[in-house]
C-alpha positions in Angstrom: 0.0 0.0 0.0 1.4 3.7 -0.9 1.8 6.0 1.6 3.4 9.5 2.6 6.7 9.2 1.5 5.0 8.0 -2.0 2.4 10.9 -1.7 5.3 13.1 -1.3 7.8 11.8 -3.9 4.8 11.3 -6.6 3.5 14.7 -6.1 6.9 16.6 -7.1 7.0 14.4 -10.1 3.3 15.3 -10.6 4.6 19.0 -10.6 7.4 17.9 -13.1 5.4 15.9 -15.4 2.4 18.1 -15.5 4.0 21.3 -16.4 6.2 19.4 -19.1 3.0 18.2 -20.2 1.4 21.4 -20.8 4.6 22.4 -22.6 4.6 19.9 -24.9 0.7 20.4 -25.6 0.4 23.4 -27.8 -2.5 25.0 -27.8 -4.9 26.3 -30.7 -7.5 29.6 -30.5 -11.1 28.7 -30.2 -14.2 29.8 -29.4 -15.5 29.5 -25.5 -17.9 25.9 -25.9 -20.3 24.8 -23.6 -19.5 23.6 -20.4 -19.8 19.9 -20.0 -22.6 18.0 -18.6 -21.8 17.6 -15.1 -21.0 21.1 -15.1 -24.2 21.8 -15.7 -26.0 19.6 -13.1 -23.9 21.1 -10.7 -24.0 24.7 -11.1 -26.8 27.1 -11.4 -27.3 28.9 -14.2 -23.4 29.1 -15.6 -23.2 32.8 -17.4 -21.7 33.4 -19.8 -21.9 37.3 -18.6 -20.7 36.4 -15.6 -17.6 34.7 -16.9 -17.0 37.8 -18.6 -16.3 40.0 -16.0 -14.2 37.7 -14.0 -11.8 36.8 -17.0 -11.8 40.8 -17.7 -11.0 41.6 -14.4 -8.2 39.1 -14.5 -6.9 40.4 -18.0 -6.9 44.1 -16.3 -4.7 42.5 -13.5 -2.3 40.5 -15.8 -1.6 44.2 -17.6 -0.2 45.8 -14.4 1.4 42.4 -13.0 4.7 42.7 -11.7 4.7 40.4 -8.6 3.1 38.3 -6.4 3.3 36.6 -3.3 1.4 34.7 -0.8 1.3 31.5 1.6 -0.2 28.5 0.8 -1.4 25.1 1.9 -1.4 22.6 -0.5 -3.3 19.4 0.0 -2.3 16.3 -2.2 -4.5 13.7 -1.7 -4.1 10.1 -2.7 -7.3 8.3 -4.1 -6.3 4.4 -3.2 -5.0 4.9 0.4 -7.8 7.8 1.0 -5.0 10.1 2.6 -3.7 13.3 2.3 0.0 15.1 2.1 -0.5 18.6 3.9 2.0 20.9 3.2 2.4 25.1 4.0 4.9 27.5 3.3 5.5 31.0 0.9 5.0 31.2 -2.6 6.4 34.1 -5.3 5.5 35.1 -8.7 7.8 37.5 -10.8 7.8 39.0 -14.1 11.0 39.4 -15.0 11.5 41.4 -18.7 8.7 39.0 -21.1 9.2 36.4 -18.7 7.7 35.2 -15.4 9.8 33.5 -12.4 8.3 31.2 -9.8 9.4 29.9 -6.5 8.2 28.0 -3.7 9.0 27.9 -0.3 7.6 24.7 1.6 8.1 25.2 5.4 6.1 22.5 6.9 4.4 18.8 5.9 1.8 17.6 8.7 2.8 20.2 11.0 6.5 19.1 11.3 9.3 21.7 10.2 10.6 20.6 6.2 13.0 21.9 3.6 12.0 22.2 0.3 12.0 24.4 -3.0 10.6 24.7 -6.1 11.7 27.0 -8.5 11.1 28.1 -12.1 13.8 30.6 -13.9 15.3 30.6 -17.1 13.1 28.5 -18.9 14.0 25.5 -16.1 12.1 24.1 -13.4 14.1 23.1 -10.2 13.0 21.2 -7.4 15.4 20.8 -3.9 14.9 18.4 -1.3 18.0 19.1 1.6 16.5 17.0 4.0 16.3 14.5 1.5 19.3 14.3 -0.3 21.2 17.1 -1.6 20.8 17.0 -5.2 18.8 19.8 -7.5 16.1 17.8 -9.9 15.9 19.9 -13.5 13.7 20.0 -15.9 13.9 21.8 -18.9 11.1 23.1 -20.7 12.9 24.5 -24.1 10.6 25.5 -26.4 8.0 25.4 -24.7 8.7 27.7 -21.9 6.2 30.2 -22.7 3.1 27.3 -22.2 4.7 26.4 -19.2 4.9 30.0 -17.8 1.3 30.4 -18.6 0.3 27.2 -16.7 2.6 27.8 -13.5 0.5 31.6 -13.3 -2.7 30.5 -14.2 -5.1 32.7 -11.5 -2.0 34.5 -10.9 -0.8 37.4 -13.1 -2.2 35.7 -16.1 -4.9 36.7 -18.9 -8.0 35.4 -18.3 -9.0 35.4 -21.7 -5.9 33.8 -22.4 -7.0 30.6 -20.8 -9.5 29.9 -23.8 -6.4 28.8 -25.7 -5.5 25.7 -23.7 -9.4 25.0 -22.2 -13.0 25.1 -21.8 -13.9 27.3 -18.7 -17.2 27.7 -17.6 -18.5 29.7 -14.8 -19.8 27.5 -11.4 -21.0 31.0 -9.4 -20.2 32.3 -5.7 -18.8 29.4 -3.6 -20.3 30.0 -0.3 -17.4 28.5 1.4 -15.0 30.7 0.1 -16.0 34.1 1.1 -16.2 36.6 -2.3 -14.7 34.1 -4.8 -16.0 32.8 -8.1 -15.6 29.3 -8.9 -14.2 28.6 -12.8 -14.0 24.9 -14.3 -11.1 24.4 -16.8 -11.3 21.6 -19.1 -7.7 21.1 -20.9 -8.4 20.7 -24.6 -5.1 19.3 -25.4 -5.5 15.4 -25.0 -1.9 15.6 -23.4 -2.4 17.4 -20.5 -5.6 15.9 -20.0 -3.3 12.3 -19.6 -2.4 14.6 -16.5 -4.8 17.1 -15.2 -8.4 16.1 -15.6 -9.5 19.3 -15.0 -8.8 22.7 -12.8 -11.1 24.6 -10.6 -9.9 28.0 -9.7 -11.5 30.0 -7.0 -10.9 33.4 -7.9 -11.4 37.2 -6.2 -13.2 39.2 -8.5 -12.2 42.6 -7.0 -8.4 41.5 -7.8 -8.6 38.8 -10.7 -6.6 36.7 -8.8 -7.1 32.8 -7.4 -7.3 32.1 -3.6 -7.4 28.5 -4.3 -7.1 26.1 -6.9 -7.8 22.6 -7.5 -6.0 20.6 -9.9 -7.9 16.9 -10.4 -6.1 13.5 -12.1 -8.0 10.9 -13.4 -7.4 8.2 -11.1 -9.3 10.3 -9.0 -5.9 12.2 -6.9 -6.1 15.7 -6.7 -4.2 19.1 -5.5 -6.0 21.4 -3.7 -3.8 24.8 -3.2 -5.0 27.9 -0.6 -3.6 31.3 -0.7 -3.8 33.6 1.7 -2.0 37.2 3.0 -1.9 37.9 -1.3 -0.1 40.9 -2.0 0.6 42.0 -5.5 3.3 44.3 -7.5 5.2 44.4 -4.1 9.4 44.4 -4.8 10.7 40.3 -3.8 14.1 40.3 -3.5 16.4 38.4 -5.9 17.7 36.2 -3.5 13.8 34.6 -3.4 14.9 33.3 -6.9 17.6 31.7 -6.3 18.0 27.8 -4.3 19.8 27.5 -1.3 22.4 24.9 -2.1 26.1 24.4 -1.3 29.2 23.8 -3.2 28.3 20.1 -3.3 24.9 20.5 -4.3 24.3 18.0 -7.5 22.0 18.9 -10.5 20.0 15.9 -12.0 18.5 17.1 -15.2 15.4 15.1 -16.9 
């Protein structure tokens, strides 16, 4: 039977694979389509009005982006064994010239102290593990690093109209449990990164056009469900944020 260290391991390959995936998958311009049936039996009324505004609002935002950051707590749950990886620290978004960093700061995993990073520069995503073992895993995403920028900002600093390239979004309403966020279902149209992501649901503040939480679903029925809070945009992060904290005798592993 899987468990933790499994959860843990499989969902930093997860991050690996997916945004590779969406990389890979280039997308083609088409027109918003009908939201699937589920969808349907599950939300009231999707507007097409509605969805609008909110993807307005977040093309308004994605014009004056410059940076963001936020803490999280990220939730990857495994299907089979019916558990759950918790995991909280700091995350940071920067657009640097026509490009966007990203790192991540984990600081805790079920409420014990951890060490781990995730970071996306130069067209390369890097994940650390010190506690682990002290070796850097890269992945390269060559040409596709713009696709792979868009999917690592999706509900932050990106276009919402933008997203109708790569999927199907419909509008789900107010989520009541979530105070003042919209709920948006993305459907991946490339059959690629559906082999990954199922769909998305992004829970975003329409009086910032930006996502307080996300959920990213698989398939076999595993899923990532991310909270933000303490958001604060176009604030100055240092460069030392964007950078991993190795040692001379760190090793790089590229993939």
């Amino acid at each position: 039977m899987r468990g933790r260290p499994f959860i843990r391991t499989a969902s930093l390959r997860l991050f690996g694979a997916g945004v590779l995936a969406w990389g890979c998958a280039l997308p083609q311009p088409v027109k918003l389509s009908s939201p699937p049936v589920a969808v349907l039996q599950s939300a009231a009324s999707p507007s097409e009005s509605e969805l609008e505004k909110v993807l307005s609002r977040m093309d308004a935002t994605a014009t004056s982006f410059r940076s963001a950051e936020a803490n999280f707590d990220w939730d990857q749950h495994n299907s089979i064994v019916d558990q759950s990886d918790k995991e909280s620290g700091k995350i940071y978004f920067r657009r640097l010239g026509a490009g966007i960093q990203m790192a991540a700061d984990f600081t805790s995993s079920d409420g014990r102290p951890m060490a781990k990073y995730v970071l996306f520069t130069d067209g390369k995503v890097q994940i650390y593990q010190p506690d682990i073992k002290d070796e850097v895993d890269e992945y390269n995403t060559g040409n596709n690093r713009d696709a792979v920028e868009s999917f690592l900002v999706l509900g932050f600093g990106g276009s919402g109209h933008a997203m109708l390239k790569s999927f199907d979004v419909s509008y789900l309403g107010p989520d009541p449990n979530v105070a003042g966020a919209v709920k948006l279902n993305l459907v991946p149209k490339a059959e690629k990164v559906r082999g990954v992501f199922d769909h998305v649901i992004l829970w975003i503040d329409p009086a910032r056009g930006v996502s307080v939480q996300q959920q990213l679903f698989q398939k076999d029925g595993d899923y990532r469900l991310a909270k933000y809070s303490d958001i604060r945009l176009n604030a100055k992060i240092a460069d030392s944020v964007f950078k991993l904290k190795t040692n001379g005798r760190t090793q790089v592993v590229s993939h």
